[in-house]
C-alpha positions in Angstrom: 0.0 0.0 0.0 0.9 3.3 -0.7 0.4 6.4 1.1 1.1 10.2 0.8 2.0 12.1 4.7 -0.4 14.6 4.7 1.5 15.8 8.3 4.2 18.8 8.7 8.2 18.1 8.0 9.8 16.1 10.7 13.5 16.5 10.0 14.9 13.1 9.1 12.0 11.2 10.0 8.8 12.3 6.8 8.1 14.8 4.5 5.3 16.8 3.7 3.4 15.3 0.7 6.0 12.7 -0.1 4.7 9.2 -1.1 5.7 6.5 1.6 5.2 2.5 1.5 3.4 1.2 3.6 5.2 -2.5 5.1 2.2 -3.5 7.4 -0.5 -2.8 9.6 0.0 -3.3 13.4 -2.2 -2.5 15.6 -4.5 -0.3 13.2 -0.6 1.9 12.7 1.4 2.0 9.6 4.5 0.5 9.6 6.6 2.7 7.4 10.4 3.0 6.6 11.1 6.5 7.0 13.5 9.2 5.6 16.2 7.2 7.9 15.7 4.2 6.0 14.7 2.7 9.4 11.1 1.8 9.9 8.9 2.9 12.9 4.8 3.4 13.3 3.3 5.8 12.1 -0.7 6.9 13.0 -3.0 6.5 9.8 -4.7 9.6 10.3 -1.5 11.1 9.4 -1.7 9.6 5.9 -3.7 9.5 3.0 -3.8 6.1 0.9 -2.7 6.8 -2.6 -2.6 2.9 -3.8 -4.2 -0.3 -2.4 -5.6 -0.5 0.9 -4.9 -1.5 4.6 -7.0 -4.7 4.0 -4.4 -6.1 1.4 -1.9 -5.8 3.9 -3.6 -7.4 7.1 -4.6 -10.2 4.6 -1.1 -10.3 3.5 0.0 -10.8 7.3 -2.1 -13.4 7.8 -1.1 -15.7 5.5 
């Protein structure tokens, strides 16, 4: 799934309007590899989805 961070710049961590994959769904968070190249979660409501959806990805982690 891809989404876009809709949030403020957070130095080194996301950028404003910059496209981001997401890796899973944990907890109802995105699990995202940041502008560190390390990957944290993130809170969806900080996101919009640009591509697929967050039911591919729990399916996906199921399997």
């Amino acid at each position: 799934m891809k989404v876009k961070y809709t949030g403020k710049t957070v130095s080194f961590m996301l950028t404003e309007n910059k496209i981001y994959d997401v890796l899973a769904v944990e907890n109802d968070w995105y699990r995202i590899k940041d502008d560190t190249d390390e990957d944290y979660l993130y809170p969806p409501e900080k996101f919009k989805i640009i591509e697929g959806s967050e039911k591919d990805l729990k399916v996906k982690a199921n399997e």
